[in-house]
N, C-alpha and C positions, 0 to 999 in steps of 0.2 A: 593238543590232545593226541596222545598217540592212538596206533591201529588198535588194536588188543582193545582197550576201553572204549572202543564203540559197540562190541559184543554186551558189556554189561548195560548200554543205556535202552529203554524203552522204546517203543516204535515210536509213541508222540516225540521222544525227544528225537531222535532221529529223524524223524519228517521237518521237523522247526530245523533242523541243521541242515537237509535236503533243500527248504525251501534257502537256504540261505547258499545253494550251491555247491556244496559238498560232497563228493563223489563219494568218500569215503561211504557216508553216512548211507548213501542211495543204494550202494552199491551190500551195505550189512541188511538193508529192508531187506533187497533185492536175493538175496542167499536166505534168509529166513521165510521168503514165502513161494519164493517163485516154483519150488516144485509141490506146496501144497497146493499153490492154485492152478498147475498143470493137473496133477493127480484130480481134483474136483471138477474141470471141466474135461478132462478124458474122460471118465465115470460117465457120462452123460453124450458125449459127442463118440468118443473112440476113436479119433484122428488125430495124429501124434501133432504133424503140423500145424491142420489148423489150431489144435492146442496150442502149442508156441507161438501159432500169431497172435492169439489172443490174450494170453498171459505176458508179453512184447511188449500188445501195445497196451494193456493197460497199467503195465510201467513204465512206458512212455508218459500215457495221462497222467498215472500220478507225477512224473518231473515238470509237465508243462503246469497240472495246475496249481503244485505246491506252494509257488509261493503266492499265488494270488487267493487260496480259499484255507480256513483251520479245519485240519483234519481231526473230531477230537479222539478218534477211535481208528485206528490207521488198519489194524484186523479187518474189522468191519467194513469200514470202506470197501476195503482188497476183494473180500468175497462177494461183496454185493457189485459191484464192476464186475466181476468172474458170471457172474448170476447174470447181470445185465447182458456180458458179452455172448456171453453161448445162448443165451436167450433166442437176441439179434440175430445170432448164425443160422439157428433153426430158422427162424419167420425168413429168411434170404434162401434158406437150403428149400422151403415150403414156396415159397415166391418164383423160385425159379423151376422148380417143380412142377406148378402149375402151370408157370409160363409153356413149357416142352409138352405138359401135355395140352395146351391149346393147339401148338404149331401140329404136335403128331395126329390130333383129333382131325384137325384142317384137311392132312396129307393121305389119310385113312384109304385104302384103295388096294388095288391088285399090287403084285412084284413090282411091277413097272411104276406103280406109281408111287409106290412107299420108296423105290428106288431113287425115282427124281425127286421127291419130297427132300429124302435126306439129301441129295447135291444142293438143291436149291436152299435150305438148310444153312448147309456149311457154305455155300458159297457166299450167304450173306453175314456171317459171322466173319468170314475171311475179309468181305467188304470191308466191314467196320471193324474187322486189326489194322486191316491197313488206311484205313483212315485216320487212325490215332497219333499223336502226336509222336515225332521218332523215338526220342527215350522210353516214353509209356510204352510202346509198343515192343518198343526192345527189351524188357523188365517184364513185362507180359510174357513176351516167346517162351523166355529163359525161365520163366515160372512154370507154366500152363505149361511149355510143347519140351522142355529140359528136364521140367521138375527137379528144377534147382532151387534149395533154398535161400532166405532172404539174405540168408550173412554171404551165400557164397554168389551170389547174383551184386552184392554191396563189393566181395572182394573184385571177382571179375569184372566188375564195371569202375572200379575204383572210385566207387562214388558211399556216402553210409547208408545204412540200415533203414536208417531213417526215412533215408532220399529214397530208397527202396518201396518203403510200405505208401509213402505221398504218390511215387508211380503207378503202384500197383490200383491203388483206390481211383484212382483218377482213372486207370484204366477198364476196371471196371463197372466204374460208372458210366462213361464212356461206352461199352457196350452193352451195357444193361439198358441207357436209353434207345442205343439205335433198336435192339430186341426188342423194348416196348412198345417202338415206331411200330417193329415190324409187325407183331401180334395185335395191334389194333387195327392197321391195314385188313387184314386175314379178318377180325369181326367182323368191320365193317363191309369187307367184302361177302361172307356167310350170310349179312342180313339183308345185304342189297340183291343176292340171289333168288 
């Protein structure tokens, strides 16, 4: 099948030729939605980036899970993943929201104390970068402290995209737990007082 005739075949048929490996095919989905489902989770988020991670990786999901599930509505699917994913962003963006204002409520106090609140703060956020395993932490830096993106963090490190976004998750996972440590210390010390 030549290039030019995958424009005419359907998303289902394209996804059955996806699951069966075909870049081509993944790659004609990939140009028929990827800037509507940027445009619908911008509308709702307004961050270009994390837009792009999240219309990424849910073309990422669609290649890992195409060939193991029938897609019978491949639109549908797309948007309800878009819907799913900015969903998850909010309750993360609200989670960690509340987390800071736990820590800020803890540190409440004069200059001085709102002063060492935030050292102590960042110094434990610093703990647990460098805690992280070398690559996570190095994908991290180049994220978070470069605000570089994920392709130019894949080119710079000469590693993929892919490898990119596994670092990045593991590394916030990774501090999202120790954070949790931390904020439950801080209750449990509020109630022991």
């Amino acid at each position: 099948m030549k290039f030019f005739d995958f424009k005419s075949l359907s998303d289902e048929e394209l996804n059955v030729l996806v699951s069966k490996g075909n870049d081509i095919a993944f790659r004609e989905l990939f140009n028929r939605y990827w800037e509507k489902l940027y445009v619908a989770s911008y509308k709702v988020l307004g961050d270009e980036q994390v837009c792009e991670d999240i219309v990424q990786e849910i073309f990422l999901d669609l290649l890992e899970r195409s060939s193991g599930m029938e897609i019978k509505n491949v639109r549908a699917y797309l948007y309800q993943a878009t819907r799913f994913q900015v969903t998850n962003h909010i309750k993360k963006i609200k989670f960690i929201d509340k987390r800071a204002e736990i820590i800020e409520h803890h540190f409440i106090g004069n200059n001085v104390e709102d002063y060492m609140a935030t050292k102590e703060t960042q110094s434990l956020i610093n703990q647990s970068i460098s805690a992280m395993p070398n690559r996570c932490r190095e994908v991290f830096y180049l994220s978070r402290y470069e605000n570089l993106s994920n392709k130019e963090i894949a080119s710079k490190l000469g590693i993929s995209i892919f490898t990119v976004e596994t670092h990045m998750k593991k590394s916030l996972k990774y501090l999202r737990k120790s954070l949790d440590l931390a904020c439950m210390l801080i209750i449990m010390e509020q109630f022991l007082n």
